[in-house]
DRENPA-3360 file (N, C-alpha, C; in nm, 2 decimals, always signed):
BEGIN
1 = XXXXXXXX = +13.35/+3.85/+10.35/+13.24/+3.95/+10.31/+13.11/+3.90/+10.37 ~ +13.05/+3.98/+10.43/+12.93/+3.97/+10.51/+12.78/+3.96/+10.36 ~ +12.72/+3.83/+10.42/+12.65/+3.79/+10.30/+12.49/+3.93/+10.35 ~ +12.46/+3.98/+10.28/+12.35/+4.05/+10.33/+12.25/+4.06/+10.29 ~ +12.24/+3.98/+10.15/+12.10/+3.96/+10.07/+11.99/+3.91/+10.15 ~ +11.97/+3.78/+10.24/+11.82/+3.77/+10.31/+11.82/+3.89/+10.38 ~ +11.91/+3.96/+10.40/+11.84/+4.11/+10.53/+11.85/+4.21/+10.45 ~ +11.86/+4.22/+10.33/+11.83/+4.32/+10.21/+11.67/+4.28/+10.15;
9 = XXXXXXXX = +11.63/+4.15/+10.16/+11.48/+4.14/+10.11/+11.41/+4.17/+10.22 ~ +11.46/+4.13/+10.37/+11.35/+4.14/+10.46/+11.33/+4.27/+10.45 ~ +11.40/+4.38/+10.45/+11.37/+4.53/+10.45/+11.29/+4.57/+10.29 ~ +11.31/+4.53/+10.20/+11.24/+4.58/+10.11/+11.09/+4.52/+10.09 ~ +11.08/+4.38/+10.20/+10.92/+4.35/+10.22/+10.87/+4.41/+10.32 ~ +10.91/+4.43/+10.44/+10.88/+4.48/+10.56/+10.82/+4.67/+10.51 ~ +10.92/+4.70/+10.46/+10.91/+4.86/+10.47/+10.81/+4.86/+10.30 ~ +10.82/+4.84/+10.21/+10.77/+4.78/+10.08/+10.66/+4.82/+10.14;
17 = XXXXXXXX = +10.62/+4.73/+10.21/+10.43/+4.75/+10.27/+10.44/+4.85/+10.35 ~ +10.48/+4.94/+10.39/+10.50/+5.06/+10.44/+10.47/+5.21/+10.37 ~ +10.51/+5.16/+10.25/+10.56/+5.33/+10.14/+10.45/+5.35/+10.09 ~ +10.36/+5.38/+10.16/+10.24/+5.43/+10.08/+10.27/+5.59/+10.05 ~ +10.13/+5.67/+10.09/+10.14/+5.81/+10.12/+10.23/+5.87/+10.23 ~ +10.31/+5.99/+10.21/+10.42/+6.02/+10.33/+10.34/+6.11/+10.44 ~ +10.41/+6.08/+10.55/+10.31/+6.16/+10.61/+10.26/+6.30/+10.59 ~ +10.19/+6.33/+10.64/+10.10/+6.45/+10.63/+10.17/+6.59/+10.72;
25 = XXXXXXXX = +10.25/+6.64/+10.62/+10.35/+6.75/+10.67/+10.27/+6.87/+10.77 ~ +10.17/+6.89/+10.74/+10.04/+6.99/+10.77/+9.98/+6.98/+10.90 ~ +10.03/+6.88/+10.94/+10.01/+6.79/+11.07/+10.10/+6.84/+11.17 ~ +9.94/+6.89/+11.31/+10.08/+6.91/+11.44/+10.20/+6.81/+11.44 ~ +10.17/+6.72/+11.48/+10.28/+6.62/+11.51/+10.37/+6.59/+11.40 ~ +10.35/+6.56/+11.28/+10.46/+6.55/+11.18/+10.56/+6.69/+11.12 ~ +10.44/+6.82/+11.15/+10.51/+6.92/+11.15/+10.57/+6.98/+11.30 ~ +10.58/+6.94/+11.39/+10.67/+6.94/+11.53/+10.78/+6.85/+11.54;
33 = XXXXXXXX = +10.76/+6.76/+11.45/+10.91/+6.63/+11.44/+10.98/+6.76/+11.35 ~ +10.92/+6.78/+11.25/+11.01/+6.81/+11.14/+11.10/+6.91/+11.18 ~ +11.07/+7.01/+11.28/+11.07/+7.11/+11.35/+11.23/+7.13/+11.45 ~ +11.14/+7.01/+11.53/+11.28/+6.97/+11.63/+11.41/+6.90/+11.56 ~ +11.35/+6.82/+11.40/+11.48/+6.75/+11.38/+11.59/+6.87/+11.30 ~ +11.52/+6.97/+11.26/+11.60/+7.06/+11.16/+11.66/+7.13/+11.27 ~ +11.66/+7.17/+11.42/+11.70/+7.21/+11.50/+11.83/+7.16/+11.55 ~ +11.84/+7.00/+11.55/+11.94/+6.90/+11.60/+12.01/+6.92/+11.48;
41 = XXXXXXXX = +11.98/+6.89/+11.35/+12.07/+6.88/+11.22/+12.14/+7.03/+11.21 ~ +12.04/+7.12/+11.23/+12.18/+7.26/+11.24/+12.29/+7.22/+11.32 ~ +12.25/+7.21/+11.46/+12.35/+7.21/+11.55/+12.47/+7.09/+11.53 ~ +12.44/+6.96/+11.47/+12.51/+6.88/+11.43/+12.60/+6.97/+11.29 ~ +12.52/+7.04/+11.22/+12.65/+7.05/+11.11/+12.70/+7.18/+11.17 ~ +12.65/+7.26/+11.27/+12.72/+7.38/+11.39/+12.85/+7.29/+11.40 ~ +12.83/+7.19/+11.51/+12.94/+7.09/+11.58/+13.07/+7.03/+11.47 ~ +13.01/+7.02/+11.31/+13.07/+6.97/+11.28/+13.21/+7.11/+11.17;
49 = XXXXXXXX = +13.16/+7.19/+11.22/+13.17/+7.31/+11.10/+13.15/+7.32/+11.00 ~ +13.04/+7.27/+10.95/+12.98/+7.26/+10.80/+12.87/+7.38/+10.80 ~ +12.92/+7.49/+10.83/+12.84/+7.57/+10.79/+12.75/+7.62/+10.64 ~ +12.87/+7.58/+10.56/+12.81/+7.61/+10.42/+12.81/+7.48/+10.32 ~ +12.69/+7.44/+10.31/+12.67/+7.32/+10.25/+12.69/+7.33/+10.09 ~ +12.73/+7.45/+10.05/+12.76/+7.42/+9.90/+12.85/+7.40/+9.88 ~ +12.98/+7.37/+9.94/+13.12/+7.29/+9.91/+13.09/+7.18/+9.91 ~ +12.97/+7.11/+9.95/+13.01/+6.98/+9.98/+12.94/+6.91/+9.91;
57 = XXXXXXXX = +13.03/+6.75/+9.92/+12.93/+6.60/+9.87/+12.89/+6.56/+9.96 ~ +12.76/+6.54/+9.94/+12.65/+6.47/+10.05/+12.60/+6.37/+9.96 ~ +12.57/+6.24/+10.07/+12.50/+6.14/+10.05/+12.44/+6.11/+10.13 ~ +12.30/+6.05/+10.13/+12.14/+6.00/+10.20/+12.14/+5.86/+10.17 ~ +12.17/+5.77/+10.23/+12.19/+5.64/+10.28/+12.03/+5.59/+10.29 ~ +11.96/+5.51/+10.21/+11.83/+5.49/+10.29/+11.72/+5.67/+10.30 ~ +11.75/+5.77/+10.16/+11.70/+5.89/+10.15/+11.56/+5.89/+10.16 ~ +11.48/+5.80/+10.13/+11.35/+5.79/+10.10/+11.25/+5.89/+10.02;
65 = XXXXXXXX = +11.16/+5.96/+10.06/+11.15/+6.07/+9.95/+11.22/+6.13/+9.95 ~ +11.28/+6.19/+10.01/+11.41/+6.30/+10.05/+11.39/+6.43/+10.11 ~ +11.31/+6.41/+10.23/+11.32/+6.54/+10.33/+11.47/+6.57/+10.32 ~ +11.55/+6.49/+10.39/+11.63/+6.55/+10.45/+11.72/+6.64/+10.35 ~ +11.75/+6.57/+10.20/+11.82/+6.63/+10.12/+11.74/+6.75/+10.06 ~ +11.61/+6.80/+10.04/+11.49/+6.89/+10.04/+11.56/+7.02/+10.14 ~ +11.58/+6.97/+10.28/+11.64/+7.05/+10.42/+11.75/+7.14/+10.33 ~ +11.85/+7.06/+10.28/+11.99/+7.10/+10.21/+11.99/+7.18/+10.12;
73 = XXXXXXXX = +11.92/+7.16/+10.05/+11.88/+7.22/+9.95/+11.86/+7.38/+9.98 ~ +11.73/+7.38/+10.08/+11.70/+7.50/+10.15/+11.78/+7.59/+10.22 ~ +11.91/+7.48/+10.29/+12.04/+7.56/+10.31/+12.14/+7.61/+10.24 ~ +12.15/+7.58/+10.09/+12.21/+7.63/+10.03/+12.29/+7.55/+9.94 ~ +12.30/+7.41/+10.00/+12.38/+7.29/+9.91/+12.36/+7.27/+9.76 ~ +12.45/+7.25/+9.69/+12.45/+7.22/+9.48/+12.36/+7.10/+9.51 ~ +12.27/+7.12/+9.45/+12.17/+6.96/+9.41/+12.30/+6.87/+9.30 ~ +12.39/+6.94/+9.28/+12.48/+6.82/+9.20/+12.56/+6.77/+9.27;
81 = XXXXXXXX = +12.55/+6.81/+9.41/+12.64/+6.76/+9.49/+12.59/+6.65/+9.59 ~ +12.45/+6.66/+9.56/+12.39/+6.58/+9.64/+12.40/+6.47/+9.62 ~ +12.33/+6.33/+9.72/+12.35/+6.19/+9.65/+12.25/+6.09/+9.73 ~ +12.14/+6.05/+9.69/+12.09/+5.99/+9.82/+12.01/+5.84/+9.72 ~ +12.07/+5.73/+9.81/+12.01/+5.59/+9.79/+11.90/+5.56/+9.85 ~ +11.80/+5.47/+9.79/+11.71/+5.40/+9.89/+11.65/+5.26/+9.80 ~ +11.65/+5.17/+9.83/+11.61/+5.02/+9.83/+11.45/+5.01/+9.72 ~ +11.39/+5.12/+9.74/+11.25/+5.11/+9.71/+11.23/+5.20/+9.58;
89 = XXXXXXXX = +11.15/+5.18/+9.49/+11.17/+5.25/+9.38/+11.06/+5.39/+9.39 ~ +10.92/+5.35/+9.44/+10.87/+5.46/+9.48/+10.87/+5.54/+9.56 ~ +10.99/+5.52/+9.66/+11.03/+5.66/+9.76/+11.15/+5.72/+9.66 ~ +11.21/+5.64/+9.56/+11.28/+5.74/+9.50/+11.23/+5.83/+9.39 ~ +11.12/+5.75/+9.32/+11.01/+5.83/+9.23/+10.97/+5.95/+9.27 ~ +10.90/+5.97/+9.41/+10.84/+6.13/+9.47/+10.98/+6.21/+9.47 ~ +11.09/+6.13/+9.54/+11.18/+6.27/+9.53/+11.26/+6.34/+9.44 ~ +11.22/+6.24/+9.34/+11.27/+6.28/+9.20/+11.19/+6.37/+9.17;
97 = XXXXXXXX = +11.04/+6.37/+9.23/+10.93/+6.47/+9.12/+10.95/+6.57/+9.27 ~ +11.01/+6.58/+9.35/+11.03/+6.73/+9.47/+11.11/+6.75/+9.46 ~ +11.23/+6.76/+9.34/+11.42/+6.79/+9.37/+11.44/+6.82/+9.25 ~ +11.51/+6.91/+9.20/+11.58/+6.93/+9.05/+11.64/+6.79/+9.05 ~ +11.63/+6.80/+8.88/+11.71/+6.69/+8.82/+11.80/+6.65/+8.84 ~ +11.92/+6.79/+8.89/+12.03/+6.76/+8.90/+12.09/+6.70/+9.00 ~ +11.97/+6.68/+9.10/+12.01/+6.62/+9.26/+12.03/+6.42/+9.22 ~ +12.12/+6.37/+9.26/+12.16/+6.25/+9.22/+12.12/+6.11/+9.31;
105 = XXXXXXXX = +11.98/+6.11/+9.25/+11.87/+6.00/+9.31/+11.92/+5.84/+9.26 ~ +11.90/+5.77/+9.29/+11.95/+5.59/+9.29/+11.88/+5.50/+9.36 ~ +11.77/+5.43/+9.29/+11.71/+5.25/+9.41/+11.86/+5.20/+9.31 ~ +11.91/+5.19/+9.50/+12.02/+5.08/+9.50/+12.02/+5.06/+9.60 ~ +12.14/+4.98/+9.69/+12.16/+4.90/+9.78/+12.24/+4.98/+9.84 ~ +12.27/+4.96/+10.00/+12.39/+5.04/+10.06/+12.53/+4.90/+10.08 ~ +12.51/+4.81/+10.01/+12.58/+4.64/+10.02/+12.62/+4.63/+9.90 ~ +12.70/+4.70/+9.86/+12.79/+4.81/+9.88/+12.73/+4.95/+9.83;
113 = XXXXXXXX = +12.76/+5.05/+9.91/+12.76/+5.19/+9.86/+12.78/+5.21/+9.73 ~ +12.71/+5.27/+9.63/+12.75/+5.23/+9.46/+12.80/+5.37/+9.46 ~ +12.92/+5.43/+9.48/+13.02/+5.53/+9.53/+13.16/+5.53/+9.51 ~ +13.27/+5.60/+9.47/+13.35/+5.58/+9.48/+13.45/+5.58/+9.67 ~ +13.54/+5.54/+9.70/+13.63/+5.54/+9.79/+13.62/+5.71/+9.76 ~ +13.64/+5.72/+9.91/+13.67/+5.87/+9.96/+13.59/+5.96/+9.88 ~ +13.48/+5.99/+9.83/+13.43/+6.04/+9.73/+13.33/+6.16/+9.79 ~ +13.30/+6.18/+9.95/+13.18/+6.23/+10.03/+13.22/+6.30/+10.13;
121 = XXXXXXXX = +13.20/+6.39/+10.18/+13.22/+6.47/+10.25/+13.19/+6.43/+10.37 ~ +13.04/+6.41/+10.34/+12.94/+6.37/+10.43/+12.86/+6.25/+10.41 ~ +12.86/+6.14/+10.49/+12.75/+6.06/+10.46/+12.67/+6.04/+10.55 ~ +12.56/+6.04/+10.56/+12.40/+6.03/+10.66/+12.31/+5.92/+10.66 ~ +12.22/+5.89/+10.76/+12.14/+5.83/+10.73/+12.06/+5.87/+10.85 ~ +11.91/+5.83/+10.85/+11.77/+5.87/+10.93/+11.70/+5.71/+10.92 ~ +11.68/+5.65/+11.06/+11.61/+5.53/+11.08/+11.67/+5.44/+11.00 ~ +11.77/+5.40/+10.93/+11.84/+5.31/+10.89/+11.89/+5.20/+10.96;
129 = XXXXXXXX = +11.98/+5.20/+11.08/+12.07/+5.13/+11.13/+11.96/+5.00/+11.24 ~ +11.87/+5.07/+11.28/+11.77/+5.04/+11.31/+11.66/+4.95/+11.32 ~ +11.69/+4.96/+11.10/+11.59/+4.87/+11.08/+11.63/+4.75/+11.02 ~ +11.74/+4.75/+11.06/+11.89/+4.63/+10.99/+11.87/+4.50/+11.15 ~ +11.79/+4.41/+11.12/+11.85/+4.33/+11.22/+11.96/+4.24/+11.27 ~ +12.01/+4.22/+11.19/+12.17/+4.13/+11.13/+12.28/+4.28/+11.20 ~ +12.33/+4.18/+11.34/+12.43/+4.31/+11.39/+12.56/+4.28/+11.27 ~ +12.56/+4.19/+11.16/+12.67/+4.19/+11.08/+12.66/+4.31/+10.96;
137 = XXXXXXXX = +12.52/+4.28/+10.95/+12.48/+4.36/+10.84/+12.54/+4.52/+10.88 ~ +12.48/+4.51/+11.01/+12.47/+4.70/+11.06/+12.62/+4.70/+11.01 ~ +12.71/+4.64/+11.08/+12.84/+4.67/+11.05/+12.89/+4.67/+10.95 ~ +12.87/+4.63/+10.85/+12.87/+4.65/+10.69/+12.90/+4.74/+10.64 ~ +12.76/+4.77/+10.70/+12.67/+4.94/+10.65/+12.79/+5.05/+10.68 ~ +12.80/+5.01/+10.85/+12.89/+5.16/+10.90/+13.02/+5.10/+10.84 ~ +13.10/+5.00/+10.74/+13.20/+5.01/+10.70/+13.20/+5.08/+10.53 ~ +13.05/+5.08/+10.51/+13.02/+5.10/+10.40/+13.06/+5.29/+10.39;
145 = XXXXXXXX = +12.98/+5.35/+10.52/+13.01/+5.48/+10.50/+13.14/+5.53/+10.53 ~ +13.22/+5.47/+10.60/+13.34/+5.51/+10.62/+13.44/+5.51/+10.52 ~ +13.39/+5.39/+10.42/+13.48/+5.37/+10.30/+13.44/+5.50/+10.18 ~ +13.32/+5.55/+10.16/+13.25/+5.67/+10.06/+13.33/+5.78/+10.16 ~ +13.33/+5.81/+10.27/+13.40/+5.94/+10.34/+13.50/+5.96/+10.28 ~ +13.56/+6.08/+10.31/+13.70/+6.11/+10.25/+13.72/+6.15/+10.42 ~ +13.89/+6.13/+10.40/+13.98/+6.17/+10.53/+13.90/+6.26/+10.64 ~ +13.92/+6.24/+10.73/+13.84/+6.36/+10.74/+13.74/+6.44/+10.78;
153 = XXXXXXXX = +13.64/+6.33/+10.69/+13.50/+6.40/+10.63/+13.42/+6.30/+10.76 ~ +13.29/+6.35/+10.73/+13.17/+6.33/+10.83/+13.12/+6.19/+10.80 ~ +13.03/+6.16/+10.91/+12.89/+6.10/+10.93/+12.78/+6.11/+11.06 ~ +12.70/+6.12/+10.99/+12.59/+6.18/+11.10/+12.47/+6.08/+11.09 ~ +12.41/+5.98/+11.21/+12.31/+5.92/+11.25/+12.23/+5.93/+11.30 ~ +12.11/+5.94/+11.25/+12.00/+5.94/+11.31/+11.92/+5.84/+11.34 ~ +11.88/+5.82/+11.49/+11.81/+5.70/+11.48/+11.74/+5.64/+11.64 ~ +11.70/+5.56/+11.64/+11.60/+5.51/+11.76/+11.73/+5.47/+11.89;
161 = XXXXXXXX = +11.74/+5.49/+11.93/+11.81/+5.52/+12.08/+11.78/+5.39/+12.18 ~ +11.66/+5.34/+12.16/+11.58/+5.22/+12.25/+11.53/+5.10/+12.17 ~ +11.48/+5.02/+12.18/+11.44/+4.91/+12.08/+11.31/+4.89/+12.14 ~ +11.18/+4.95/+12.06/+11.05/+4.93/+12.06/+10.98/+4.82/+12.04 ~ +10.92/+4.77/+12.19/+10.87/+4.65/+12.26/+10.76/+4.55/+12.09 ~ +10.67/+4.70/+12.05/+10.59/+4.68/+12.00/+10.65/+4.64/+11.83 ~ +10.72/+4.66/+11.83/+10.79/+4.65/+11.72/+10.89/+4.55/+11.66 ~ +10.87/+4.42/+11.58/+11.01/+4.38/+11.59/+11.07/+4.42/+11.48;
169 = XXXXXXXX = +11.05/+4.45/+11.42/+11.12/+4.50/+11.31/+11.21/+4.63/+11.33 ~ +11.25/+4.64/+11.45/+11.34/+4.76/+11.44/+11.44/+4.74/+11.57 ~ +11.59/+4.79/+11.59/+11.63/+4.75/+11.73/+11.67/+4.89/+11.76 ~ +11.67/+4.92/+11.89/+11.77/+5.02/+11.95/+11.90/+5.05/+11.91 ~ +11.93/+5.17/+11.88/+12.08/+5.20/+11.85/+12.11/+5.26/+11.93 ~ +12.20/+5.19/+12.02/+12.26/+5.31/+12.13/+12.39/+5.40/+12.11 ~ +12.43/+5.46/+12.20/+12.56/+5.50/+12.23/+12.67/+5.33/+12.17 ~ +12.68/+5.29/+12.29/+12.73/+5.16/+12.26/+12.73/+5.12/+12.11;
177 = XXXXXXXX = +12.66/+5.07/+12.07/+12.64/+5.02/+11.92/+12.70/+5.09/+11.81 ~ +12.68/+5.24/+11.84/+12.74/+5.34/+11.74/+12.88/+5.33/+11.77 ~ +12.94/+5.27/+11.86/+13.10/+5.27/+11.91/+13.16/+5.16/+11.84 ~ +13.08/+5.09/+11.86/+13.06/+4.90/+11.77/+13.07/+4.93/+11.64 ~ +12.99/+5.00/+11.59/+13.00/+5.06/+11.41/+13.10/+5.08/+11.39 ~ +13.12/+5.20/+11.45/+13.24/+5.30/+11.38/+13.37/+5.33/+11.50 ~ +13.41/+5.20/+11.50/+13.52/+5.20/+11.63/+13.60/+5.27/+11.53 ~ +13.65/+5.30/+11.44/+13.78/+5.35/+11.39/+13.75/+5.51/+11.40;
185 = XXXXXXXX = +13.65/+5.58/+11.39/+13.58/+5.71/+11.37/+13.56/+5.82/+11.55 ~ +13.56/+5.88/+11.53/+13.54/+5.98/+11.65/+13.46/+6.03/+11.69 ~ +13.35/+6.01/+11.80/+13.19/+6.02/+11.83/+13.21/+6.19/+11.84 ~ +13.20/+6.28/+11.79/+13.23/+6.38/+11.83/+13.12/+6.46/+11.89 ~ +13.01/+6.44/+11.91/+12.88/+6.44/+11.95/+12.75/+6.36/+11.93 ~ +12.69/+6.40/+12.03/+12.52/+6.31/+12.05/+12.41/+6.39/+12.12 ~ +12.34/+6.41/+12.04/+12.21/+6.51/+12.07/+12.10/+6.43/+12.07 ~ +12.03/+6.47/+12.17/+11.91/+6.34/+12.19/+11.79/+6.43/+12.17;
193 = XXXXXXXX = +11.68/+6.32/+12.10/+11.55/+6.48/+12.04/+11.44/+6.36/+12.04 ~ +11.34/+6.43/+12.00/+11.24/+6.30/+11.96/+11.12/+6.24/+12.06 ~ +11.03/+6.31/+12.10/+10.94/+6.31/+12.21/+10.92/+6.15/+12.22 ~ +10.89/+6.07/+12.31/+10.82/+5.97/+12.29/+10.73/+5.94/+12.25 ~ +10.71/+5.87/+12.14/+10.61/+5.85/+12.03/+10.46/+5.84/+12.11 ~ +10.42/+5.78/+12.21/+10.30/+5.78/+12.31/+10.22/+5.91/+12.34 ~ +10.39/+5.96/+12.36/+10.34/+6.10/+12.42/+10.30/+6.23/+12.34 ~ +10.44/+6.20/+12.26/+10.39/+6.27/+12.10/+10.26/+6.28/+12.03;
201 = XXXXXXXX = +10.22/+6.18/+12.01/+10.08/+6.14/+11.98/+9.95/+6.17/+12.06 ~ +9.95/+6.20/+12.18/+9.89/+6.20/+12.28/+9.87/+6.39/+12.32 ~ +9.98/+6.43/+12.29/+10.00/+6.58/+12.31/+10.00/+6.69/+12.20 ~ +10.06/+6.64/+12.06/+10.05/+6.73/+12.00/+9.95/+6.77/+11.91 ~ +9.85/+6.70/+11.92/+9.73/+6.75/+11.85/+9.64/+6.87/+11.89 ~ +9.65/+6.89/+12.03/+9.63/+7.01/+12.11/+9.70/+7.06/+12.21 ~ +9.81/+7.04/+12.22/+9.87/+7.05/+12.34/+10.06/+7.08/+12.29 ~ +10.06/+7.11/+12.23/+10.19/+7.13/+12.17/+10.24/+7.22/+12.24;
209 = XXXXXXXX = +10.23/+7.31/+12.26/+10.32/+7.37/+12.37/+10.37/+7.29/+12.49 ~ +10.29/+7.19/+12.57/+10.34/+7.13/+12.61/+10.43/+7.00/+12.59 ~ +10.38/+6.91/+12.47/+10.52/+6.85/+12.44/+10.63/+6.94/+12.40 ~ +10.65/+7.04/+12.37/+10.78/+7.10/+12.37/+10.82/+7.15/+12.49 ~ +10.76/+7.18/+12.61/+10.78/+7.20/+12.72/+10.89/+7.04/+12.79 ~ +10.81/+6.94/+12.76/+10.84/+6.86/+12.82/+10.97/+6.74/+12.74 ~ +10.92/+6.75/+12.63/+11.06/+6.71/+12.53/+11.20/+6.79/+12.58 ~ +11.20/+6.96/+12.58/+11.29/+7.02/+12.64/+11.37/+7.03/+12.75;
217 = XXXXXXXX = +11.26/+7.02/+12.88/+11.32/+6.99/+13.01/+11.37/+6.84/+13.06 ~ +11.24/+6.71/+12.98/+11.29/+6.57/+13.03/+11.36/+6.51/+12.92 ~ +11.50/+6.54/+12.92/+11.55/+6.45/+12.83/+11.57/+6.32/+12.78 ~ +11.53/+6.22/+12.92/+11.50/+6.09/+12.92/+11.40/+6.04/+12.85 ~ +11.29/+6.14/+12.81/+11.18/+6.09/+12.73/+11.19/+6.12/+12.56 ~ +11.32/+6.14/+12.56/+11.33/+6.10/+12.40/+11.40/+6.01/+12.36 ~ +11.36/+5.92/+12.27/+11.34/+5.83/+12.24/+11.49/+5.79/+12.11 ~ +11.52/+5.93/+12.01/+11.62/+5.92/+11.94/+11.75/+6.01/+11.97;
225 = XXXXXXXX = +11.84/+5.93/+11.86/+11.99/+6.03/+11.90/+11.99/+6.10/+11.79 ~ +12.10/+6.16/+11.75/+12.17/+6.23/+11.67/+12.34/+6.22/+11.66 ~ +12.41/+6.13/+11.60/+12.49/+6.11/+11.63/+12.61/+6.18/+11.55 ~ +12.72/+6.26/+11.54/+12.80/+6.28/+11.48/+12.93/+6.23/+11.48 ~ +13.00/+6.17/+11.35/+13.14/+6.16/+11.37/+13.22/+6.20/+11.29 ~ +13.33/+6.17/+11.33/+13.44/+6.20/+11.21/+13.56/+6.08/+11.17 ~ +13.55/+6.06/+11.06/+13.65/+5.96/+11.03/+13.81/+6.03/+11.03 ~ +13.88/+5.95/+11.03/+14.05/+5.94/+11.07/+14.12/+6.04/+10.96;
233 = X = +14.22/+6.08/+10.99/+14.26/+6.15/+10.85/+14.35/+6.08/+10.83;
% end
C-alpha cells in the first residue's frame, strides 16, 4: 500500500493558500474557459454514450466548489446521484451553499475513495492528477477510480497535457502517463482544448474572437486533454 499522507498535506498547503475567492465567472477569459470546457465535456459524454445523465452515479474526485457537478445538474442528472470529494473544507462549503442538499458533498481524501467497490458509473476529475507529484501516488489515485467504477462504467480526465516551467507544483499529464494510470482501462478518446494560458490572457480581454479563432485551427497550442475511458467488464 502506497503511503500517501506527506503528498496528501503538500496539496492541502500548497492549494489551502490558493482557495480564496473563485474566479470571476463574468470574466472574458474565465467565461471562454468555461465555454470551451462544456463543449469538450458534451462531446466526451457524446463518445461515451451518456447521453442522459439522470441514470447515473457520478463522482467529482477533487470537486472543489463544484462547477462541474453545477454543469450536470443543468443537464439533467439526480443531485442524489451525485458525489463529489475535495481535501479542503471551504471549497466544499460554497458548493454546498450552490447545490441542493441532496447533491452528496464530502472533505475527504481520494487515499482511499470513501465509496463503495463498483458503486459509480462515472468517475471524474479536473486538474487533479497534475497536482499529485508522487508518480506513486497518481497511481493510487487512478487505482482508486477504477475500483468506485462499476464494469463497464467510465472515467473521464481532465487535465494539463505539458508540465509548466513556472510552476512546480504541478506536472504534465500526458497521453503516456494516462496509459501508466489506467493500463487495465480503454483510452477511448482524447480531446485537446484549453488556449495557452499566455495567450489566453493576452487575447481574451479584447480579442476573443481571435483566441477562438486560434485555439480552433492551432491545436498545438492547447495546453490541456480530455481524456476518456472505460474500465473492463
Amino acid at each position: 500500500m502506497v503511503d500517501t499522507r506527506a503528498e496528501e498535506e503538500r496539496i492541502r498547503l500548497v492549494y489551502g493558500a490558493r482557495s480564496g475567492e473563485p474566479y470571476r465567472r463574468d470574466r472574458p477569459g474565465p467565461a471562454y474557459d468555461e465555454y470551451r470546457q462544456r463543449v469538450c465535456w458534451a462531446r466526451a459524454f457524446g463518445s461515451a454514450g451518456l447521453d442522459d445523465p439522470a441514470g447515473l452515479d457520478i463522482l467529482d474526485i477533487g470537486c472543489g466548489s463544484g462547477p462541474w457537478l453545477r454543469m450536470l445538474l443543468e443537464w439533467g442528472a439526480d443531485p442524489a446521484r451525485l458525489h463529489g470529494i475535495d481535501l479542503l473544507e471551504d471549497r466544499i462549503e460554497r458548493a454546498r451553499a450552490a447545490m441542493p442538499a441532496t447533491v452528496d458533498l464530502r472533505v475527504a481524501s481520494a487515499w482511499p475513495i470513501p465509496f463503495d467497490d463498483a458503486s459509480m458509473d462515472l468517475a471524474a476529475c479536473s486538474t487533479v492528477f497534475s497536482s499529485i507529484l508522487d508518480p506513486d501516488a497518481r497511481l493510487a489515485l487512478a487505482g482508486q477510480m477504477q475500483r468506485v467504477a462499476r464494469d463497464g462504467g467510465w472515467m473521464m480526465v481532465y487535465d494539463f497535457a505539458v508540465s509548466h516551467p513556472g510552476n512546480p507544483d504541478t506536472v504534465g499529464i500526458g497521453k503516456g502517463e494516462i496509459r501508466r494510470l489506467f493500463c487495465g482501462c480503454e483510452l477511448r478518446r482524447m480531446f485537446r482544448l484549453t488556449l495557452a494560458p499566455p495567450l489566453r490572457r493576452l487575447l481574451t480581454p479584447r480579442l476573443l474572437w481571435l483566441a477562438h479563432a486560434i485555439e480552433s485551427l492551432l491545436p498545438f497550442l492547447r495546453t490541456h486533454r480530455l481524456y476518456v475511458l472505460r474500465k473492463a467488464d
